[in-house]
Each structure stands twice: as C-alpha cells, then as structure tokens.
C-alpha positions in Angstrom: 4.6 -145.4 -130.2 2.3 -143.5 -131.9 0.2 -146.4 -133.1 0.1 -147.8 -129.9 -1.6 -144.3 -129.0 -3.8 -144.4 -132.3 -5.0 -148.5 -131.0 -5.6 -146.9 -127.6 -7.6 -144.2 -128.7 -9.6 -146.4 -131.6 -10.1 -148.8 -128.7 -11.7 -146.3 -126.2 -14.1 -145.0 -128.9 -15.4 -148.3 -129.5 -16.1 -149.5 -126.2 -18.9 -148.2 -123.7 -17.4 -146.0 -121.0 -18.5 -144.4 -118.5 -17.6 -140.8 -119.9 -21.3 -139.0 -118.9 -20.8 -138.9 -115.1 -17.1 -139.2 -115.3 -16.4 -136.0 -117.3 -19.1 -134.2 -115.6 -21.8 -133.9 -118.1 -25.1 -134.4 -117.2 -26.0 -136.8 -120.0 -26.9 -140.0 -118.4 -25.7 -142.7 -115.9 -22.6 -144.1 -115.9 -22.5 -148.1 -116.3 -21.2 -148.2 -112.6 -24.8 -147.4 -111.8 -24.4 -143.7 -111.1 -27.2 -141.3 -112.4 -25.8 -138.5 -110.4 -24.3 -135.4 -112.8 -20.9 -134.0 -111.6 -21.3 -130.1 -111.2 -17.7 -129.6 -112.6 -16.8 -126.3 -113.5 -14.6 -125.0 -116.3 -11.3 -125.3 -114.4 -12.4 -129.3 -113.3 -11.9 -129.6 -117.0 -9.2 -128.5 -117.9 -7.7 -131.0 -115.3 -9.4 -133.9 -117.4 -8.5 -132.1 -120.9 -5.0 -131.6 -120.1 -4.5 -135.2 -119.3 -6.0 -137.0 -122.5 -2.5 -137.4 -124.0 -1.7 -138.8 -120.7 -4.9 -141.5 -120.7 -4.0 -142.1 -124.3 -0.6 -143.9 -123.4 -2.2 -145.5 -120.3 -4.8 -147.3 -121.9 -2.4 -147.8 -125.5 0.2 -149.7 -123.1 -2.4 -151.1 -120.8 -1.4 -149.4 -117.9 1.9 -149.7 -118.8 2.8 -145.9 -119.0 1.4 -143.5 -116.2 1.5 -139.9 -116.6 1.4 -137.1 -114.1 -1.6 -135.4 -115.7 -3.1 -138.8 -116.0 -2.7 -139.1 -112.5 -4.0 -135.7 -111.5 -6.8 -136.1 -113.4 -7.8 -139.5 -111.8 -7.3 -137.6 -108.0 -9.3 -135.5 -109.3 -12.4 -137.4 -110.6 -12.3 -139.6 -107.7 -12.7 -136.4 -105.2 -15.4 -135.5 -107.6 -17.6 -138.5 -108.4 -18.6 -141.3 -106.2 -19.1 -143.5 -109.2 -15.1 -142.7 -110.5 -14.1 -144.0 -107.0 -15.7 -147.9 -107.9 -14.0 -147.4 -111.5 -10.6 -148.7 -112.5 -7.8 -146.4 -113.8 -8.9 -147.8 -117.2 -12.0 -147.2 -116.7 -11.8 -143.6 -115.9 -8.7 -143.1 -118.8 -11.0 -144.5 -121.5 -14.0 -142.4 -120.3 -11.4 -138.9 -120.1 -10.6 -140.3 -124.0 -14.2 -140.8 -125.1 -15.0 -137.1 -123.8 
C-alpha cells in the first residue's frame, strides 16, 4: 500500500496540475483556463491540508480509494473555485498533492 501511495505522489509531482488556482494561491492560471486567485483563508486550508493523505490513495489507486477528507476537501474547492468545478476528482486530488 504504501508504494502505491509513494507512485501516486511521484506521479502527481511530475505532471502539470492545476495546484495555483486550486489551492488558492495567487500564482498563475490553472490549465482549465482560470486566472482568477481563490481568496482562501487559513481555515480553507486546512480543509485541503488535512486531506492530502486522503488524495494520496485516490490518485495511488486511481480513484479506487475515496476518503472523507478527500471528499470534503473536493466540496470544498468546488464551492470555492469555478475552475475546480470543470476539474475531475483527479484533477483536483493531484493539484491538493502538488501544493
């Protein structure tokens, strides 16, 4: 299990996500198109923190294993960011990883 959780994370390092407007930083666009920054305060991220272990297993079993912080954190993004409500789960659980 745990290397299935080390692949995941490896894997959603390596590939562009779309972590800057997801996350709510104010770095850049997202790939979905989205230059808008999220305003998210400190407790909008401790959602998102709390549920990396969470997005770790989603995207190691490809959406095999769904957590409930995983899916908190999702509700969450969504409610925040009109670009995380065009992105796949996988998309949003690799961009909570790449944060």
């Amino acid at each position: 299990m745990s290397r299935l959780i080390l692949a995941g994370v490896l894997l959603a390092f390596s590939l562009p996500v779309l972590a800057g407007s997801f996350a709510g930083s104010s770095a850049g666009a997202s790939s979905a198109g989205s230059s808008a920054s999220s305003g998210s305060s400190s407790g909008d991220d401790k959602v998102v923190v709390q549920a990396r272990e969470d997005a770790a297993s989603f995207v190691a079993t490809e959406g095999r294993i769904r957590g409930a912080q995983l899916e908190a954190a999702l509700r969450h993004l969504r409610e925040k960011d009109e670009a995380a409500r065009k992105a796949s789960d996988m998309q949003l659980a690799q961009a909570i990883l790449a944060r």
